[in-house]
C-alpha positions in Angstrom: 0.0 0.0 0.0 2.6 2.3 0.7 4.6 1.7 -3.1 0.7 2.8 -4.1 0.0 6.1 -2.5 4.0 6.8 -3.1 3.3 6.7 -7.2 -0.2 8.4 -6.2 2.2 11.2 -4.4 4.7 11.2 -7.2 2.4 11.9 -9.9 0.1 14.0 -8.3 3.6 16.4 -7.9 3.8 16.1 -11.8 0.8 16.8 -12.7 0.5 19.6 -10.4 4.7 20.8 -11.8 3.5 20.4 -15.3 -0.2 22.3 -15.0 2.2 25.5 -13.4 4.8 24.6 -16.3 2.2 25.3 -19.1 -0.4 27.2 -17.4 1.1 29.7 -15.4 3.1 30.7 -17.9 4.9 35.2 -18.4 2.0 36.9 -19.8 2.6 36.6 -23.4 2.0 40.4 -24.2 4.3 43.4 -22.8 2.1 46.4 -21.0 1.9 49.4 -22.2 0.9 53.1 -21.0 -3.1 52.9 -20.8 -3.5 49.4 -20.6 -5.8 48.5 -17.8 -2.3 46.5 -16.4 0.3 49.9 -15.8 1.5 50.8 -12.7 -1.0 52.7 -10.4 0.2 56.3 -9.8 1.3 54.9 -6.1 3.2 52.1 -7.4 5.5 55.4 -9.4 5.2 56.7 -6.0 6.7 54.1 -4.2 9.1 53.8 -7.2 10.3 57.1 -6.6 11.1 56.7 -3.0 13.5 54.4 -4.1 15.8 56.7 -6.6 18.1 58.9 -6.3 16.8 61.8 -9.1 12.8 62.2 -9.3 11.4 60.3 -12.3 12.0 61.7 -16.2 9.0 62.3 -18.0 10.3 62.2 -21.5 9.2 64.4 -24.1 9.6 65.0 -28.1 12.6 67.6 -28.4 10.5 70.0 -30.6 7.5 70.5 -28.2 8.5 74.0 -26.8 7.9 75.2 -30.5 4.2 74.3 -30.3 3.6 75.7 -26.3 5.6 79.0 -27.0 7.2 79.5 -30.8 9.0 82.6 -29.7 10.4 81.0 -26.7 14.0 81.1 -25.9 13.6 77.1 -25.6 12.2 77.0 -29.2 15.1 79.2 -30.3 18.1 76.6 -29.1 15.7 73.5 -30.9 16.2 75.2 -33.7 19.4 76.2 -33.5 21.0 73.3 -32.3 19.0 70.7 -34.0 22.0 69.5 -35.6 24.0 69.0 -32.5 24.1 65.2 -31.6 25.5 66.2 -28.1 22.8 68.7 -26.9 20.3 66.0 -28.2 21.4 63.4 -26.3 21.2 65.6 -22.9 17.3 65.2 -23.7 15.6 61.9 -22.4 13.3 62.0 -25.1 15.5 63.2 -28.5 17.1 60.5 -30.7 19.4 61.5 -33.1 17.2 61.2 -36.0 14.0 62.4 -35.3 11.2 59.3 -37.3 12.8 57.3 -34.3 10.7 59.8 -32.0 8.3 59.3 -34.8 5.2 56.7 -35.2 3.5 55.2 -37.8 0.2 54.3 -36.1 -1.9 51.0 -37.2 -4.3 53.2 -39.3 -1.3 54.6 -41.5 -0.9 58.0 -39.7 2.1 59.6 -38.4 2.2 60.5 -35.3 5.2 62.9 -34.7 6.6 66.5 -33.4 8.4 68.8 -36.4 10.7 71.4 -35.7 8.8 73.1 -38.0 5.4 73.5 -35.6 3.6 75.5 -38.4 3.4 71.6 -40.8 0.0 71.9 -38.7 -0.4 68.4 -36.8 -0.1 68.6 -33.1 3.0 67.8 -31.3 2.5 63.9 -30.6 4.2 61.4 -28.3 5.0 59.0 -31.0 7.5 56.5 -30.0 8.8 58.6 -27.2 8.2 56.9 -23.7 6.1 58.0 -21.3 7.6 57.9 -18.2 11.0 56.5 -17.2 14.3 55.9 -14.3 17.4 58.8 -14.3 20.0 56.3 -13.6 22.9 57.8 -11.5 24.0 54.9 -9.6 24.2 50.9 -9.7 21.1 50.8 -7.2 19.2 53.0 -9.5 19.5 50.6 -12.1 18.4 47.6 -10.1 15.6 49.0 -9.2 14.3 50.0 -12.3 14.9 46.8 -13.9 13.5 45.0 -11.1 9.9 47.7 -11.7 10.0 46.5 -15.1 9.8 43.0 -15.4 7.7 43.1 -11.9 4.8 44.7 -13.8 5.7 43.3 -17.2 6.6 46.9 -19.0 7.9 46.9 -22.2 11.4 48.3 -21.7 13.2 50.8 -23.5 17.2 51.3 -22.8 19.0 54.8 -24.0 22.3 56.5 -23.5 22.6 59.1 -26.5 19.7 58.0 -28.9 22.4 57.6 -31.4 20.7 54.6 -33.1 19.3 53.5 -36.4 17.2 51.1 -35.5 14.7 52.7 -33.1 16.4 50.5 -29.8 16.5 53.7 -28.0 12.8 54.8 -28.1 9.4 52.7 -27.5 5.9 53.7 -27.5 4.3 53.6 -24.3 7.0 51.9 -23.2 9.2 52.4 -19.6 13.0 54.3 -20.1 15.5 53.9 -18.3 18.0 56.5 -19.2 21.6 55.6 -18.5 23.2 58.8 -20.1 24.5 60.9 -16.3 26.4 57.5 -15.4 29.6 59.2 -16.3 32.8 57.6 -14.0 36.0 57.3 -15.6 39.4 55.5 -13.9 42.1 54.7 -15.5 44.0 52.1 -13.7 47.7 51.4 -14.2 47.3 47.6 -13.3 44.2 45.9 -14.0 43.6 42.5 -13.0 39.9 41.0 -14.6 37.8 39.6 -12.3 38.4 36.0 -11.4 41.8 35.9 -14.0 44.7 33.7 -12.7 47.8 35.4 -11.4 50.0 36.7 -13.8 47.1 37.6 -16.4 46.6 41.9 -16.4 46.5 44.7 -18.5 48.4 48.2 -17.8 46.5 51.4 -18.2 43.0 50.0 -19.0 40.4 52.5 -19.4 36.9 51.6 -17.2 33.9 54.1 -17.8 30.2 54.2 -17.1 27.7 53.5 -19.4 26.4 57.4 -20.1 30.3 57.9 -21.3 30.7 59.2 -24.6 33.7 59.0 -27.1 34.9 62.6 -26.9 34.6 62.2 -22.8 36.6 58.8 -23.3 39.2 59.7 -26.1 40.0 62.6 -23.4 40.6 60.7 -20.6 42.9 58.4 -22.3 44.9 60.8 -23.7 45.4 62.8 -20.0 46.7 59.3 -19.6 48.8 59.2 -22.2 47.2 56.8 -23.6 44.8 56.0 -26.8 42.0 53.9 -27.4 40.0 52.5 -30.1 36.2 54.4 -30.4 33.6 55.5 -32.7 33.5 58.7 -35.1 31.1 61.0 -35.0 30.6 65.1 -35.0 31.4 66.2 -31.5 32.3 62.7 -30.4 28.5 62.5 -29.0 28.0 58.2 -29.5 27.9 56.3 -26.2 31.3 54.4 -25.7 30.1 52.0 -23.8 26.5 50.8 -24.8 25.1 49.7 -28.4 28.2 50.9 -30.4 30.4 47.8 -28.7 27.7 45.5 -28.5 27.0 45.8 -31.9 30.8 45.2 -32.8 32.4 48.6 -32.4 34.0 50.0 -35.9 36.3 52.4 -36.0 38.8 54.1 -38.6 41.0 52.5 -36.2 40.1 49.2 -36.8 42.3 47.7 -39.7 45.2 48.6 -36.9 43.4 48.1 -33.9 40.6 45.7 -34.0 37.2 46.6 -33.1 35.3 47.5 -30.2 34.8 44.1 -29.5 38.2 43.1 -29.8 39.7 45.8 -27.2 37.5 44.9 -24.3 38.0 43.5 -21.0 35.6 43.7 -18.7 31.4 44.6 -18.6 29.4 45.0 -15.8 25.9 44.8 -16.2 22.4 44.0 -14.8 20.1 41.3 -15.5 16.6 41.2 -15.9 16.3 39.3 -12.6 18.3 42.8 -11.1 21.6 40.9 -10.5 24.6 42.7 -10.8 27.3 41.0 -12.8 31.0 41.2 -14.0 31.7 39.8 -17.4 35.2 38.9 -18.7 37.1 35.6 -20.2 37.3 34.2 -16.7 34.0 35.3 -14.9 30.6 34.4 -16.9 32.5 33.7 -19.7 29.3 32.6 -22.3 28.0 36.1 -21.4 31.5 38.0 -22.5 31.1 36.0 -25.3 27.6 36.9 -26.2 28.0 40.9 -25.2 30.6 41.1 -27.6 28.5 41.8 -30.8 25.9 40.2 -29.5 23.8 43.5 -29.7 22.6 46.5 -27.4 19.7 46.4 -25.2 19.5 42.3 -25.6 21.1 40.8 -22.5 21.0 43.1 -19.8 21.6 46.8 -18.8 25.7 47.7 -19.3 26.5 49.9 -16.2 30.2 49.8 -17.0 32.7 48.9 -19.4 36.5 48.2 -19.3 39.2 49.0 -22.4 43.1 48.1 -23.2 44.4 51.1 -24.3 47.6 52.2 -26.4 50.3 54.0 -26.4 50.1 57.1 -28.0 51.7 57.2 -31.8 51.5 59.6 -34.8 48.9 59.5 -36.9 48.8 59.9 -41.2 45.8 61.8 -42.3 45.2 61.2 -46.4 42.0 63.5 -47.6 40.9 64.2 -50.9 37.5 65.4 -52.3 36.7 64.6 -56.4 33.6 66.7 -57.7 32.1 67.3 -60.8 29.4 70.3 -61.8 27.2 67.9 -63.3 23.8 66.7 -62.4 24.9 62.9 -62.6 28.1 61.6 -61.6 30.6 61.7 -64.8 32.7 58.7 -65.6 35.7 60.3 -64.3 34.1 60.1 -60.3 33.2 56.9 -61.5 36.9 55.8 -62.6 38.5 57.3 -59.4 35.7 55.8 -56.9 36.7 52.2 -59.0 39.9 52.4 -58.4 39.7 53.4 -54.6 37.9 49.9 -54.3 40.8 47.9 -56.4 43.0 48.9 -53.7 41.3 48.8 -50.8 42.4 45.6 -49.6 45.9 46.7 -49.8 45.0 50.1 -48.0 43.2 47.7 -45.1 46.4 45.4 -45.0 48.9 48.4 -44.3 46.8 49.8 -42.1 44.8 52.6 -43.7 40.7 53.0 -42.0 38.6 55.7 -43.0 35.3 57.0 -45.5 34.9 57.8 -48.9 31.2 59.9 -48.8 29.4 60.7 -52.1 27.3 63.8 -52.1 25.4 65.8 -54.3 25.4 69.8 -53.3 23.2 71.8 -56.0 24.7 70.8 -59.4 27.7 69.3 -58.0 28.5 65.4 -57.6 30.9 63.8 -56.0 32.9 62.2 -53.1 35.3 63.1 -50.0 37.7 60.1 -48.9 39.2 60.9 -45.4 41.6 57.6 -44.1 43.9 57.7 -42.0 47.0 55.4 -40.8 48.6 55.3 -36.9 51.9 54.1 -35.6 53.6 54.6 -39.5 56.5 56.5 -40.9 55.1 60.1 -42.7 57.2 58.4 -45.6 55.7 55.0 -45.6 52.2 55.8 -45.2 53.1 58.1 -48.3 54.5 55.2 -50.1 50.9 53.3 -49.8 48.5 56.6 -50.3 50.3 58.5 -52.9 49.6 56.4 -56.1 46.5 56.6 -55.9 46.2 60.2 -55.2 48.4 60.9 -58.3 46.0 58.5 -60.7 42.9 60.3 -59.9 44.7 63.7 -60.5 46.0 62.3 -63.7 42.0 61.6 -64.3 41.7 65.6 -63.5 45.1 66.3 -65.8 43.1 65.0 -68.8 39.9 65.9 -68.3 41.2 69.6 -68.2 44.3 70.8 -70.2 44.4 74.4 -68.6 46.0 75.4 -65.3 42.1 77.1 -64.4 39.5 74.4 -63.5 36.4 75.6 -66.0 33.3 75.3 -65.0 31.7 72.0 -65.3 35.6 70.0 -65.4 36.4 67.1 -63.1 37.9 68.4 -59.7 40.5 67.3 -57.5 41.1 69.1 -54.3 43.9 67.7 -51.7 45.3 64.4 -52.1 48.0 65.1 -49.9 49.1 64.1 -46.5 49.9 65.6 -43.0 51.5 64.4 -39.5 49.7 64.4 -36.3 50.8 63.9 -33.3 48.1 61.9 -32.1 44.8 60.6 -33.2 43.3 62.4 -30.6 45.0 65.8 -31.9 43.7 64.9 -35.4 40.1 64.5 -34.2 40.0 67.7 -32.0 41.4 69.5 -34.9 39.1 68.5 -38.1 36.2 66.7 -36.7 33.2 69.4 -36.8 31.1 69.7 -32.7 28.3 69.4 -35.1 26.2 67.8 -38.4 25.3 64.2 -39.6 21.9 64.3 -36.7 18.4 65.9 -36.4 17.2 64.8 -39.8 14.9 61.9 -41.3 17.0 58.4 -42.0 16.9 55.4 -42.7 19.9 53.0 -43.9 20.7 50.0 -46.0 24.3 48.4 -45.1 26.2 45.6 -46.1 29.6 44.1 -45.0 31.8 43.2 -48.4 34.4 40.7 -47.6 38.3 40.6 -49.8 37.5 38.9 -52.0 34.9 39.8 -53.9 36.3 43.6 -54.0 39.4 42.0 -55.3 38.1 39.6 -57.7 35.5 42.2 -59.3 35.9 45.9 -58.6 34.6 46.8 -61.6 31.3 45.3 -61.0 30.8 46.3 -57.0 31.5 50.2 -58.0 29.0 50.1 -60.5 26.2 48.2 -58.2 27.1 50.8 -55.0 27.4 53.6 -57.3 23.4 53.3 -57.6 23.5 54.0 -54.1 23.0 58.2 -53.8 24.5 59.3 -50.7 27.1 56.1 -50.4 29.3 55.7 -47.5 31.9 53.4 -48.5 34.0 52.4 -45.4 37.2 51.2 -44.6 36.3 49.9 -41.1 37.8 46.3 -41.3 40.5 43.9 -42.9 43.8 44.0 -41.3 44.0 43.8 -37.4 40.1 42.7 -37.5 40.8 40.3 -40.3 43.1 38.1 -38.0 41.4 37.4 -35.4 39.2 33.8 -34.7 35.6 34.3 -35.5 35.0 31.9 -32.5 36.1 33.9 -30.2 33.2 36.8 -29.8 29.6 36.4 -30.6 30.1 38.5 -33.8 28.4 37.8 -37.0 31.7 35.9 -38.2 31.0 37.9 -41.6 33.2 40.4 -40.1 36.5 38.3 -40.2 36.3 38.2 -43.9 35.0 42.0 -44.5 37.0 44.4 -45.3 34.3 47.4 -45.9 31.1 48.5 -44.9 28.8 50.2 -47.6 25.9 51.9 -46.0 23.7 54.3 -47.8 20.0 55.6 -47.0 16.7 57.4 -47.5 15.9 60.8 -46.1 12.3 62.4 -46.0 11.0 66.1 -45.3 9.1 66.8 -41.9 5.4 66.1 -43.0 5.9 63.1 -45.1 2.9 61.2 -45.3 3.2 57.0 -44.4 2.7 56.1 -48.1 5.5 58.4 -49.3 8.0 56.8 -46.2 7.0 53.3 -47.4 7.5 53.8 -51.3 11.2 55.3 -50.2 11.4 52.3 -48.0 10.7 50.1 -50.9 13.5 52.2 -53.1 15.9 51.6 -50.7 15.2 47.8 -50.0 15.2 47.3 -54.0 18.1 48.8 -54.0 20.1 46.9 -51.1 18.6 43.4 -52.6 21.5 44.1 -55.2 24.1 45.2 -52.8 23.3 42.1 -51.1 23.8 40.1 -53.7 27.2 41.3 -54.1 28.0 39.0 -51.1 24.8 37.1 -50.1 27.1 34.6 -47.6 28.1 38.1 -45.9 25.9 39.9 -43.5 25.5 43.8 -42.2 26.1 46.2 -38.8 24.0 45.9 -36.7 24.2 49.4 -35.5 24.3 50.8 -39.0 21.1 48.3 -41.0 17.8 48.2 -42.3 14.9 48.0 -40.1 13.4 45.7 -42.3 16.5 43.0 -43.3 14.5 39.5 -44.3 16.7 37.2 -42.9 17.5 39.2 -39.5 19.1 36.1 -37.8 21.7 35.8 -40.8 22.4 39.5 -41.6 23.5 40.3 -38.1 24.3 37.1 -36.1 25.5 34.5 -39.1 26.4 30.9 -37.4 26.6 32.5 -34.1 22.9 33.0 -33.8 21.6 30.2 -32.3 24.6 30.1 -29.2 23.2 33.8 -29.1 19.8 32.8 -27.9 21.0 30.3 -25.5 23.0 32.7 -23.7 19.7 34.8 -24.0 17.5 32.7 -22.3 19.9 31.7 -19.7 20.4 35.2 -18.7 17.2 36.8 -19.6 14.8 33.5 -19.8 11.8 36.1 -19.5 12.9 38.1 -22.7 12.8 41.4 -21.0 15.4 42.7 -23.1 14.2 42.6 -26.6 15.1 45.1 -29.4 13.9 45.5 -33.0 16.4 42.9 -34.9 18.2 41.6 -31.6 18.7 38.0 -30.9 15.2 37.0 -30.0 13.1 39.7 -31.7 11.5 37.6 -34.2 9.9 35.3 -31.5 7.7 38.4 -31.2 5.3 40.7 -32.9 6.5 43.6 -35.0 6.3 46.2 -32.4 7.8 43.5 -29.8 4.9 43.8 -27.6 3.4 40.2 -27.5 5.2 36.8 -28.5 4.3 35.4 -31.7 
């Protein structure tokens, strides 16, 4: 009798374990702000108590211009729309403005313009609602503890420097990690949990609201360098989305990528643990962070870099224009050969952009690369030719000493010494630009060897690209090292450039006239694709819309992605448009699918 009611006993506990297993399952939809299931006003209250700033409630960066247009706060909108460092001092401003934006179900758009006179009213859009200043570790606990507690949907942000929409959510809950700004620099540092003997002199550890000018700064009172993004103003966070997306840099082909020259990351987990991440300590989750994309695995609170000596730095800069109102075959013939040597630029060394753009009747491209830690002379000997071919295309185009109107241009093609890459970027890179307007991109990583095996046929498919970026961001240092060895989209080992390119729209655009661009653009990047189709795209730099998500920006890696994923965030608290479990969930990543 007892063997009886023992298996009674046993499988009553099974039955009872499996009807909890698959009936008392996370609520399959996220909440949103005026849903029957957000936080009470007291529960924000209580919240509150707990902080150490008063909560944020985010708004669109343009809304003094509809309370007040001859306010002094609508005068600095306006004036300093373009200025990717003021923006990102505003909880509710991304970068690009349609990110604040949102196309509703019924196909309207539900946005606030600069330009308050368009004549729609100032709307939230995607802007959250309500959200957590983070100034401390406990802050950040705490918020992602209110979270998943009352099942919000989530929104991250640092800067809002983002292409993908990661850093804005309608009705969602913010928290905003931008005023965590501590910066060490320690002489000897020791990862956590690494055997004796294993340390790295003068790394770099900063929080996560850091940005690259703030960083490039501290490392060179250090006398030190380090490998970052580029941007007007150096406003992009340095230690959020732009390394866990990979990290490029003009740096790179001597450097590595972001993801190559970090230590250590602390973050917190959707259950509100606080956890250090390195080779020794959580390994998997290293692993994982390290392109694994922003906003996916938990909240990065800090972030720690090797740094370099400081060395000279080559700067090479040309710009080739034409007065014409396509681009003549003489751009064409210098952009062509820029791409047959590229792989030879990578190997030596060389990073930097080629950027087409059209001004009035003039058409053309910039190319600004530069080379660290070379001889003036050497970096010469690799530049130089082809700075003498294209004015040789200029030479013959144009037989007088006086450009006439209309003739192929050359300007610069020379070189100068800096002392220091930081010296070079204070010096040339503009405070402001490239923000505060409409975009959306297209992107594709090209690998060696089809840009050396057909140059002739890649110029002419990116050449369809208006507005062309045309990157040398990889090969070299990033080239060599094991694909196995981050969660990376292993696409990156073989790449050697990123060409990214875009569509732009005025304030006022109506959904139908975003969605036909949107369709220009993906017809458009079908053929770039197919330059490379085994190849795959930035994360931080894509199309919203890429088909295959999981190959684009994960490759092979994908499916070791979601493991770490669900073993750190089985809940899927974390969840950004294209990140590693996305596509387990409706478009707007409310409710699983």
């Amino acid at each position: 009798m007892v063997g009886k009611y023992a298996s009674i006993s046993i499988l009553s506990f099974l039955l009872a374990w499996l009807g909890q297993r698959f009936t008392h399952t996370e609520p399959r939809c996220r909440c949103l702000y005026g849903d029957s299931c957000w936080p009470s006003e007291d529960a924000f209250i209580k919240l509150a108590e707990q902080l150490s700033a008063p909560l944020i409630y985010p708004r669109p960066l343009a809304l003094p211009c509809y309370s007040n247009p001859d306010s002094s706060a609508c005068a600095a909108v306006h004036a300093r729309w373009d200025d990717g460092t003021w923006r990102a001092e505003h909880p509710g401003a991304t970068q690009h403005p349609n990110f604040e934006a949102l196309i509703t179900p019924s196909g309207e758009v539900d946005a606030c313009y600069a330009n308050s006179s368009i004549g729609s009213p100032c709307g939230q859009g995607s802007v959250p609602v309500i959200g957590v200043k983070a100034l401390t570790l406990a802050d950040v606990r705490i918020a992602v503890k209110f979270a998943a507690e009352h099942n919000l949907k989530f929104v991250i942000k640092n800067t809002g420097h983002d292409f993908l929409g990661r850093s804005s959510g309608h009705g969602s809950f913010m928290l905003w990690m931008h005023h965590m700004k501590d910066i060490a620099v320690d002489e000897v540092f020791r990862p956590l949990g690494a055997p004796e003997g294993v340390y790295y002199e003068f790394a770099l550890t900063i929080g996560a609201g850091v940005q690259w000018h703030e960083a490039y700064a501290a490392a060179d009172n250090a006398n030190r360098m380090i490998v970052g993004g580029i941007s007007p103003g150096g406003s992009v966070g340095a230690a959020g989305g732009w390394l866990l997306g990979g990290g490029h840099s003009a740096l790179s082909p001597t450097y590595g990528l972001g993801v190559d020259n970090v230590i250590q990351i602390s973050l917190v987990t959707s259950t509100g643990d606080h956890l250090v991440a390195n080779a020794h300590h959580h390994a998997d989750l290293f692993w994982a962070l390290r392109g694994g994309g922003g906003g996916t695995f938990g909240v990065i609170t800090s972030v720690t870099y090797r740094t370099y000596p400081i060395v000279p730095t080559v700067l090479a800069t040309m710009v080739v224009s034409v007065k014409s109102p396509e681009l003549t075959d003489d751009v064409k013939t210098a952009f062509t050969e820029l791409i047959r040597i590229t792989t030879n630029l990578t190997d030596a060394g060389w990073g930097g952009y080629a950027m087409f753009e059209s001004t009035g009747d003039t058409r053309g491209f910039s190319l600004g690369a530069l080379v660290p830690n070379v001889s003036w002379e050497e970096a010469n000997r690799t530049i130089m030719p082809y700075f003498d071919y294209v004015k040789s295309l200029a030479m013959s185009s144009d037989s007088s000493d006086e450009i006439r109107n209309g003739a192929f241009k050359v300007e610069g093609g020379a070189t100068t010494e800096w002392p220091s890459f930081w010296s070079l970027y204070k010096h040339l890179m503009p405070n402001t630009g490239q923000v505060g307007r409409n975009l959306e991109l297209g992107s594709w990583l090209l690998p060696r060897d089809v840009l050396d095996e057909d140059h002739e046929h890649v110029a002419k498919v990116l050449l369809e690209n208006p507005g062309l970026s045309y990157e040398l961001i990889a090969g070299g240092a990033v080239s060599k090292v094991d694909p196995s060895s981050t969660g990376l989209n292993p696409a990156w080992r073989k790449a050697v450039v990123h060409a990214v390119f875009g569509i732009t729209w005025p304030d006022g655009a109506s959904a139908e006239e975003i969605q036909q661009l949107r369709g220009s653009l993906e017809s458009r990047l079908t053929r770039v694709r197919a330059l490379a189709p085994d190849s795959g795209a930035y994360l931080n730099e894509a199309s919203l819309f890429e088909p295959d998500a999981r190959h684009a920006f994960f490759g092979g890696h994908y499916e070791k992605l979601r493991a770490v994923k669900r073993k750190y965030d089985p809940t899927d608290l974390f969840l950004v448009t294209e990140g590693v479990g996305a596509d387990e969930w409706d478009e707007q990543l409310r409710c699983r699918v």
